[in-house]
C-alpha positions in Angstrom: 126.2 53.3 111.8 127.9 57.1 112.1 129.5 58.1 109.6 130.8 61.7 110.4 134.2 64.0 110.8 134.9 67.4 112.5 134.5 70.0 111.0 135.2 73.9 112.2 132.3 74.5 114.2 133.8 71.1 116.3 130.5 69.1 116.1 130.8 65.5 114.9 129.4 64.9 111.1 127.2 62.6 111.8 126.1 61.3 108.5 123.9 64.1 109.4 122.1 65.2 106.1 120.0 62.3 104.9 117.5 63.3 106.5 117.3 66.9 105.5 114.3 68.3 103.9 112.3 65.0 104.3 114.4 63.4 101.6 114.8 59.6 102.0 117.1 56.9 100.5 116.4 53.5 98.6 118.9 51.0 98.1 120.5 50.9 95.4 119.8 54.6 94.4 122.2 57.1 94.0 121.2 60.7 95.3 123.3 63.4 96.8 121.7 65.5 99.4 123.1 69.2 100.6 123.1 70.9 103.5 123.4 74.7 104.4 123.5 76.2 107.7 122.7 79.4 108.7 125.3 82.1 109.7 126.1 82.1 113.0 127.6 85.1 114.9 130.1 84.8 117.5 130.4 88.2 119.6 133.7 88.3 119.4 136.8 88.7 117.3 138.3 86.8 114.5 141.9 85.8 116.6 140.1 84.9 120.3 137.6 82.8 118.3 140.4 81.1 116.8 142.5 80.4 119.6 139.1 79.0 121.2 138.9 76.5 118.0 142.7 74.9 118.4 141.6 74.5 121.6 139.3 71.7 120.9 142.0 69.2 119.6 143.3 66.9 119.3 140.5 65.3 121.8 137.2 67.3 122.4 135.6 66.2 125.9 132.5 67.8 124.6 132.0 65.6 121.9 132.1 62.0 123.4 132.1 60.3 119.8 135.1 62.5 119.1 138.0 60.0 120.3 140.9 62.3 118.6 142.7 63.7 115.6 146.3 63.3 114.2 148.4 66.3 112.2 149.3 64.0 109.1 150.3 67.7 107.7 151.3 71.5 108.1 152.7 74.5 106.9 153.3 77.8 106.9 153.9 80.8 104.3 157.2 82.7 104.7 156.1 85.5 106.6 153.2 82.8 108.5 150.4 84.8 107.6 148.8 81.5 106.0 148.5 78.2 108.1 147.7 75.1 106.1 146.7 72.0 108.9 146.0 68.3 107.8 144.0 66.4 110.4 142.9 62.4 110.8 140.0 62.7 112.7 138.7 59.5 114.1 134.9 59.4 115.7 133.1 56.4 117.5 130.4 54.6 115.4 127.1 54.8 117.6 124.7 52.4 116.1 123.0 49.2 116.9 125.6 46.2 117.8 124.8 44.6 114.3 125.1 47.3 112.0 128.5 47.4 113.6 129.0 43.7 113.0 128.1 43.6 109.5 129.8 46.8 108.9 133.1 45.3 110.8 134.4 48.7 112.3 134.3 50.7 115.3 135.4 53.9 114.3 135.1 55.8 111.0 138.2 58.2 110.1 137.9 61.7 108.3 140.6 64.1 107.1 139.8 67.6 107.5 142.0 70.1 105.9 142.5 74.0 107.6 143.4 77.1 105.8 144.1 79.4 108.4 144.9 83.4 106.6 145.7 85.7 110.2 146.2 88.5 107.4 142.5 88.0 105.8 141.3 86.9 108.8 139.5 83.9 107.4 139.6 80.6 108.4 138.8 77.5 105.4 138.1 74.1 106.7 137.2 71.0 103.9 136.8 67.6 105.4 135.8 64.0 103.7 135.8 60.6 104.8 138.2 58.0 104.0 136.2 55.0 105.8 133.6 53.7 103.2 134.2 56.1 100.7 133.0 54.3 97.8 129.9 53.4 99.6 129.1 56.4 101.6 130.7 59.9 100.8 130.4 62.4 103.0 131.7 66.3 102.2 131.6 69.5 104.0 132.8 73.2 104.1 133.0 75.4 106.5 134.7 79.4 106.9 134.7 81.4 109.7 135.2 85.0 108.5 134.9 88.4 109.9 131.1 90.1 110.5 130.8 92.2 107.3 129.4 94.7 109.3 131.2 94.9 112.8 134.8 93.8 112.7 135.1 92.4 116.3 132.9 89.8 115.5 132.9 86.5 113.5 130.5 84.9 111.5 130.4 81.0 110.9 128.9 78.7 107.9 128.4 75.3 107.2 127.5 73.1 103.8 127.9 69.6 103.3 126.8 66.7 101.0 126.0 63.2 101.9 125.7 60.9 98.9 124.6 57.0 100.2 125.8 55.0 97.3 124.7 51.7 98.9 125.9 50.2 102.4 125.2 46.6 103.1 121.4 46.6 102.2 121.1 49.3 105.2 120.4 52.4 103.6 117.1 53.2 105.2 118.3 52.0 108.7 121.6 54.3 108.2 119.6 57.2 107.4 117.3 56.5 110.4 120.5 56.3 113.2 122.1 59.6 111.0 118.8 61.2 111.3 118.2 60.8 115.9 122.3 61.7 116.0 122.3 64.8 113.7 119.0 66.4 115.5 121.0 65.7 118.5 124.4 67.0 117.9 124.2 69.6 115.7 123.4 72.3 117.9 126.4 71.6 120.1 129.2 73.0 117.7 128.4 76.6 118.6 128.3 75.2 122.3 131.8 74.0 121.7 133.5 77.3 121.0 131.1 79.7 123.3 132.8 77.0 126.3 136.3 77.7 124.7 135.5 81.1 124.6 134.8 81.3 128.2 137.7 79.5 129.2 140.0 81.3 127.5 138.4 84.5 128.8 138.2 82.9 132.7 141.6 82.5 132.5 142.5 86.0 131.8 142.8 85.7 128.0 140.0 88.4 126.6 142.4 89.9 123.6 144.8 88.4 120.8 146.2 91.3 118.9 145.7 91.2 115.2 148.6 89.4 113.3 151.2 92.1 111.2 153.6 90.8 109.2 157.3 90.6 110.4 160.3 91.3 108.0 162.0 88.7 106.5 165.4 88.4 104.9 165.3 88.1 101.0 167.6 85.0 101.6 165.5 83.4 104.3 162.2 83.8 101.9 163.9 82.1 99.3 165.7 79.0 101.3 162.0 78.7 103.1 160.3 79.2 99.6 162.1 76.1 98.6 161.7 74.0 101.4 158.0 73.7 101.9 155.3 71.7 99.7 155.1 74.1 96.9 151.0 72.7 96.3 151.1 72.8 99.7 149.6 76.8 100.5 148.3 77.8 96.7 144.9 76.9 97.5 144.8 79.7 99.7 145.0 82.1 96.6 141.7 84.0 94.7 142.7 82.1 91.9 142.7 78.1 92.9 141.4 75.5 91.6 142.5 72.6 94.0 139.8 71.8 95.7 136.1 73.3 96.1 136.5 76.3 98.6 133.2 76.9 100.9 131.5 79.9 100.1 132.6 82.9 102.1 130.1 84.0 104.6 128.1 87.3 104.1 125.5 88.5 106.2 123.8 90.6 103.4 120.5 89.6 101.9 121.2 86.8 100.2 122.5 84.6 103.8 120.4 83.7 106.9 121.2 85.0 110.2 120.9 81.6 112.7 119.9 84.6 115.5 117.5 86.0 113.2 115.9 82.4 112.2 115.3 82.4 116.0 114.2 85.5 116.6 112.3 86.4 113.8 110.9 82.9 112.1 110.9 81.3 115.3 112.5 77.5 116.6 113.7 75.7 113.3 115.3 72.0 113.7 118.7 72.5 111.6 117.2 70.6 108.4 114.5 72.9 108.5 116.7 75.5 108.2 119.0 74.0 105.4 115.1 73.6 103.7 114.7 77.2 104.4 117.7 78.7 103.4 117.9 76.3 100.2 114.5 77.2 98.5 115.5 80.8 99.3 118.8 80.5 97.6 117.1 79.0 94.9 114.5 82.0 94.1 117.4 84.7 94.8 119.4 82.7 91.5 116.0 81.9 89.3 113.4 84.1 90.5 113.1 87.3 88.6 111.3 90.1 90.6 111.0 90.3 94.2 111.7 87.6 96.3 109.0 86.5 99.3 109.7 87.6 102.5 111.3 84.2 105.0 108.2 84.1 106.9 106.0 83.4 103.2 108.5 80.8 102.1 108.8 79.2 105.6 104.9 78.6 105.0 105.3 76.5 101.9 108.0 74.4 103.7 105.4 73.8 106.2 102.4 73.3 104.2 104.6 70.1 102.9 106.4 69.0 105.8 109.6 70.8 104.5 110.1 68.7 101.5 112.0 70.9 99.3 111.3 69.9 96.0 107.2 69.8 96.9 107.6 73.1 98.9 109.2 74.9 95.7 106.8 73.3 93.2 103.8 74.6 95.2 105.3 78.2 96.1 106.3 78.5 92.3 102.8 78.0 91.4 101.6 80.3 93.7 104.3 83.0 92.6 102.7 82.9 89.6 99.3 83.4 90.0 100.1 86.2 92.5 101.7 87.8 89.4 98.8 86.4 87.4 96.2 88.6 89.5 98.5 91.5 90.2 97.9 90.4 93.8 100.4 91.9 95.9 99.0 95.4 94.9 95.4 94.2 95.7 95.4 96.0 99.6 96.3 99.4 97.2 94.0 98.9 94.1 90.8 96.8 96.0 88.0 99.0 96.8 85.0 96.5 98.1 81.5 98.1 96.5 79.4 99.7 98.8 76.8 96.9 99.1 80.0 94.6 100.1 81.0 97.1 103.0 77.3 97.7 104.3 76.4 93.8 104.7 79.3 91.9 104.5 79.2 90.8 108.5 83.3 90.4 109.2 86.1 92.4 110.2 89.5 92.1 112.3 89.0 92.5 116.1 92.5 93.0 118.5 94.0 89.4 118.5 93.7 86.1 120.8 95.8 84.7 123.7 98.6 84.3 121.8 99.0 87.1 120.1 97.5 86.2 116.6 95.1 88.8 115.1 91.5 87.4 115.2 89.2 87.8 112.6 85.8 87.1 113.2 82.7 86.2 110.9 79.3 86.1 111.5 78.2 83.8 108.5 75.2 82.8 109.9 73.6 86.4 110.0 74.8 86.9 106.2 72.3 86.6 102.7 75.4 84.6 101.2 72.8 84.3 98.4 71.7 88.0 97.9 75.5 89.2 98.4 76.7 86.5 95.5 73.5 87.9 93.3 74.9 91.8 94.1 78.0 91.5 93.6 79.7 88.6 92.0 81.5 85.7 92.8 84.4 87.2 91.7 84.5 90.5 94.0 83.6 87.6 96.9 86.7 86.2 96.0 88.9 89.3 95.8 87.5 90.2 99.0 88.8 87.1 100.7 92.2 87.8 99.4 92.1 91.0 101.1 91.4 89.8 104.1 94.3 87.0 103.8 96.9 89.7 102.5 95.8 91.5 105.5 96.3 89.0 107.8 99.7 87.9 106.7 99.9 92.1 107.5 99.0 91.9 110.9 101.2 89.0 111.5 104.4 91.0 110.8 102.4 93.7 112.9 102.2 91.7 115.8 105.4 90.0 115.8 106.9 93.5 115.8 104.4 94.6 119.0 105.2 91.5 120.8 108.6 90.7 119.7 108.2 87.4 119.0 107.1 85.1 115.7 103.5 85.1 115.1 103.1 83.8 111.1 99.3 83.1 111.6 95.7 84.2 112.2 92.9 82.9 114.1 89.2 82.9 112.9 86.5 82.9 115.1 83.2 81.7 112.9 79.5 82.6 114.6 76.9 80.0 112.9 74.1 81.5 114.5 71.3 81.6 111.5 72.5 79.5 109.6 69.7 77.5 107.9 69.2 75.6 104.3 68.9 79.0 102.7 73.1 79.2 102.9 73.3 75.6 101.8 72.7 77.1 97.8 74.6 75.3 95.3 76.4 78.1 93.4 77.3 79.8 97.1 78.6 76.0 98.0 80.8 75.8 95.0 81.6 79.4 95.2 82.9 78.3 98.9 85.0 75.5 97.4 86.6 77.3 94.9 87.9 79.9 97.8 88.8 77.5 100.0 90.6 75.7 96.8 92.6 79.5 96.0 93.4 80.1 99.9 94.6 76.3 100.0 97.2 76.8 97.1 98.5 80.6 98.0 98.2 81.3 101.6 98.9 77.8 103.3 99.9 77.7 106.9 97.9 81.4 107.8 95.4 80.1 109.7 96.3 79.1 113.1 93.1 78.2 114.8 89.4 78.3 113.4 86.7 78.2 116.3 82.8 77.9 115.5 80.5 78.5 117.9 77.2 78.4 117.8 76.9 75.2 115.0 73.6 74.5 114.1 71.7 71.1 113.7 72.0 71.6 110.0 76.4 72.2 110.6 77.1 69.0 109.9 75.7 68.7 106.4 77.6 71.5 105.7 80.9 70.1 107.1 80.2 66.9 104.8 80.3 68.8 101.9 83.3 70.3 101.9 85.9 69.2 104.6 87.0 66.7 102.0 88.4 69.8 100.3 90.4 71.0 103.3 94.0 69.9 104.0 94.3 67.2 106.8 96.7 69.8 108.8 94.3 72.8 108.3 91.2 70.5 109.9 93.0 70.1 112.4 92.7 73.4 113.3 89.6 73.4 114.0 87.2 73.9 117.1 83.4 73.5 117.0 81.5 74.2 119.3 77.7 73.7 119.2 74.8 75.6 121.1 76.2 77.4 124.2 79.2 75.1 124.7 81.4 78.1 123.6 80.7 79.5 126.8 83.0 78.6 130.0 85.6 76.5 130.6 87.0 74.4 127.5 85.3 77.5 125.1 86.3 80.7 124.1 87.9 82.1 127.2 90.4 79.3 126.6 92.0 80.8 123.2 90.6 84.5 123.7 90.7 87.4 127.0 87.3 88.4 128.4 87.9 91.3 127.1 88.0 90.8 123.9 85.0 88.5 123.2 82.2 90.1 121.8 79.2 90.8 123.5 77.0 88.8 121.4 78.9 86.3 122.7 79.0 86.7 126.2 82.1 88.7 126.5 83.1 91.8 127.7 83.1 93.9 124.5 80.8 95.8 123.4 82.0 96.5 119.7 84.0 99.9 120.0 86.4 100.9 118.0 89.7 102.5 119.9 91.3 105.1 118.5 94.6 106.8 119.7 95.6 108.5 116.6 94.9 111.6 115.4 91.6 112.3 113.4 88.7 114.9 112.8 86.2 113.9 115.3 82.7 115.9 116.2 81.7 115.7 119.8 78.1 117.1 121.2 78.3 118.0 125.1 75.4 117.8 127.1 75.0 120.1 129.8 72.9 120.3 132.9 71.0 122.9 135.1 72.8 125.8 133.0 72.6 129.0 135.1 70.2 131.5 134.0 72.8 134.1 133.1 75.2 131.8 130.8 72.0 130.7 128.7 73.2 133.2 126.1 76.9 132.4 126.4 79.5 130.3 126.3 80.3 128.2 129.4 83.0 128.5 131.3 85.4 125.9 132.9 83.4 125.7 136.0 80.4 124.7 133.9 82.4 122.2 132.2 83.3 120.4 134.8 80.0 120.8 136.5 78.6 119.2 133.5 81.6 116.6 133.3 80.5 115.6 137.4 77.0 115.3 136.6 74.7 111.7 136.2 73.6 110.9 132.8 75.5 111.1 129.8 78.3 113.3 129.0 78.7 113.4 125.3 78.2 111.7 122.2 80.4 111.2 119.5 78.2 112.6 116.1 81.1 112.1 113.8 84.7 111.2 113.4 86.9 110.8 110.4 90.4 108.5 110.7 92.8 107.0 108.7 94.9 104.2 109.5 97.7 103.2 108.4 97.7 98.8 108.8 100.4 98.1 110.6 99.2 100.9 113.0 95.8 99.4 113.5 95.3 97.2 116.5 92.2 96.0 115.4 88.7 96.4 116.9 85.1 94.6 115.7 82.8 96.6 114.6 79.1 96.2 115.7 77.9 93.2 113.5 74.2 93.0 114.9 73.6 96.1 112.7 75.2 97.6 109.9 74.2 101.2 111.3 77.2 103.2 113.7 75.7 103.5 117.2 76.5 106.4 119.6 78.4 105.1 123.2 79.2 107.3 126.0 82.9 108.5 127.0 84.2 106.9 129.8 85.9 108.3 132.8 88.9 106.1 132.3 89.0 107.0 128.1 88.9 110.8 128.7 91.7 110.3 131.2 93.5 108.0 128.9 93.3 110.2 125.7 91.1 107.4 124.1 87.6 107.5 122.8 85.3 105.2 122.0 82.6 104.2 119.0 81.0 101.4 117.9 81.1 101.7 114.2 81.6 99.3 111.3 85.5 97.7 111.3 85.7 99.1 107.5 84.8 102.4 108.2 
């Protein structure tokens, strides 16, 4: 059944929070789950916001399980700056005709207390149900308050606790039911007020002016002083202890904007977000140092299907060893030896359909085994931490560029070579321990892994160590054997023409573009130089002579650049040859202010 009451942001309480974070109840075991919303923003002030909430009782033909409310209680302060409301909110109980039966009611009741302050501009909401309270208790808090940072605008929060004590032997079913009405209704208290809001402002009601106080006679304050509940409006005071008040809403860094969970992290369901801004909560009060960014955290949630207690134990190991290796300096301190650079065949190349930044590997035409011997397992495994760090980099890049959430990669692999020489048992369990480290720290980068080109002796490989890859990470990836890459179904399915390599099939040829300032050395070639200028220096007419003329134009000996990450679009370096090749300025690149080189992604 639905067990639920109304609280300020006029959606039903449906019971809703056993499902958060994954957590699940047993009969007869006591646990008390919590809930946290984000903070939502309304657009518009404190007093039209409230005039749009009173207008949702006592019925709300929004919320069909709503079937009304009752004042049991209310008062004022003498000069009615402070409005205290009691409410018996009764809801419809939406579960199967049974669970009704056995449970022998139709509708739950909840009380819901308001403290309305016009001169603080805050608005304080409690509400608890009466109907199986000693089986089921339900709690929750709400506040609207003004925008800390914009005072025509008001800010909303939500926590509650659900504690299922027992019910009937139906613990699991009533968490199931809570679980398909919460994800269903939750979203629609914010719908409630932006439809009052619009009504109101339909009917010609855009402003409320801000409540000032109005004088009262000293023998008036002290005849109404008398008369009302004197317990009835201290709760509104800094110093009360009636009651748990909710948390006032801040939109500093310690709260979650809901807009900014959309905008930034991408579509969460609402116990993801309690998950989210939970664990978050929970390194800003135990964590000492700095606190991962949302988009890191959000990963751990996901890497164990946002169960909160798993998700903190795993990103607290991980926070750890990160300070353990000093690793959130190693993009300043790492500098990959000079064998590393020259043969290491791998490097970041634009980004794919979606807008993930693609990394590409050619493994096949690597010595895995004379690399290991050079440099050391060790500066193999620093380097693939660079090249994670520096993908979770370009994520935040791109989601910038494209203005929208991109938290992960995509790696295409090229298996072409690859031959019992890579199968070497220290390079095998070198592999396994990497895939073991990027497992534990960076879970939930990698959005797609294609590889193309698989040879015959791919499979033995894949035996080995897919056992030591997550379930939802193999899942991610695409193999493609022989030429099946190419075409419909293949690469051109996750990737632009343009971007594919040339080894490949594609469309590019392995330049680098550069729109940034930089030192570079051209050499011009000119043709059929007159006579008299052999000694001189051309002129324009000769330039543009020579810039008309078949053949090539110029070559680019040299260039020097410095990019900053986030600036770096990305480009793949020539990986057939560790040497820079020379390519010829196009038309459309000197008109565009671009140039072209193939050269090594590194350099």
């Amino acid at each position: 059944m639905i067990l639920g009451g109304t609280a300020g942001s006029g959606r039903p309480w449906l019971c809703a929070h056993s499902c958060l974070a994954g957590f699940r109840w047993w009969s007869c075991e006591n646990m008390v789950q919590k809930y946290q919303s984000p903070v939502c923003v309304y657009k518009y002030p404190f007093e039209l916001v409230m005039a749009a909430y009173e207008k949702r009782f006592p019925t709300c033909p929004q919320i069909p399980v709503f079937l009304g409310s009752e004042v049991l209680r209310e008062s004022r302060s003498a000069d009615g700056a402070v409005h205290l409301v009691e409410r018996s909110c009764r809801l419809r109980v939406e579960a199967p005709r049974l669970l009704r039966k056995i449970a022998g009611v139709e509708h739950v009741v909840f009380v819901q207390r308001n403290i309305l302050n016009w001169k603080e501009r805050t608005l304080l909401i409690e509400a608890h149900n009466e109907t199986f309270a000693s089986r089921v208790v339900v709690k929750e808090n709400c506040s609207y308050t003004v925008h800390p940072e914009n005072e025509d605008w008001t800010c909303f929060e939500q926590s509650a606790s659900l504690d299922i004590r027992s019910f009937f032997g139906f613990e699991s079913a009533l968490e199931k039911i809570a679980m398909k009405q919460y994800t269903a209704n939750v979203k629609r208290g914010k719908e409630v007020i932006e439809h009052y809001l619009n009504e109101l402002i339909s009917q010609g009601t855009s402003h409320i002016p801000r409540w000032t106080p109005a004088p009262v006679p000293e023998e008036d304050t002290h005849s109404q002083a008398g008369l009302r509940d004197p317990g009835s409006l201290e709760v509104c005071g800094p110093g009360s202890a009636q009651g748990p008040a909710p948390e006032m809403v801040s939109t500093d860094g310690d709260k979650l904007d809901a807009d900014y969970i959309e905008r930034c992290l991408g579509h969460l369901t609402p116990m993801q977000e309690s998950c989210l801004i939970q664990l978050r909560h929970w390194l800003q009060e135990t964590h000492k140092g700095k606190i991962p960014k949302d988009e890191h955290i959000l990963r751990f949630l996901r890497a164990r299907d946002f169960h909160l207690d798993r998700a903190r134990e795993m990103l607290c190991q991980s926070l750890s060893w990160r300070k353990q290796h000093q690793v959130d300096l190693l993009l300043q301190t790492w500098r990959p030896p000079a064998l590393l650079e020259e043969f290491y065949a791998g490097g970041w190349h634009y980004q794919d359909i979606d807008g993930r930044p693609l990394y590409i590997l050619r493994l096949g035409h690597m010595d895995t085994k004379g690399l290991m011997k050079a440099v050391g397992e060790e500066v193999l495994l620093q380097h693939v931490l660079c090249v994670n760090e520096e993908g979770q980099k370009r994520c935040e890049g791109n989601t910038k560029q494209f203005g929208r959430p991109i938290s992960s990669w995509t790696c295409l692999v090229d298996l072409e070579g690859l031959s019992l020489r890579h199968l070497w048992r220290p390079g095998i369990k070198a592999l396994l321990r990497m895939i073991e480290v990027v497992e534990d720290n960076y879970p939930e980068t990698l959005g797609r892994l294609l590889i193309v080109r698989a040879p015959r002796i791919f499979p033995v490989l894949w035996t080995l160590i897919s056992p030591f890859i997550n379930e939802n990470t193999r899942q991610k990836f695409l193999i493609y054997s022989g030429s099946n890459y190419q075409g419909p179904g293949g690469l051109v399915d996750y990737l632009d023409k343009e971007v594919i390599p040339d080894f490949l099939g594609g469309e590019c040829l392995g330049s680098h573009v550069t729109q940034w300032p930089g030192v570079y050395l051209l050499q011009w070639q000119m043709h059929s130089a007159p006579g008299h200028m052999a000694c001189s220096l051309p002129g324009v007419e000769d330039v543009l002579m020579a810039l008309h003329s078949p053949g090539p134009r110029c070559k680019l000996l040299y260039y020097y650049e410095v990019l900053a990450s986030e600036d770096f679009r990305g480009s793949m370096s020539s990986l057939e040859s560790c040497t820079s090749r020379f390519s010829q300025l196009s038309a459309t690149t000197s008109s565009s202010g671009q140039s072209h080189s193939s050269s090594l992604v590194s350099r």
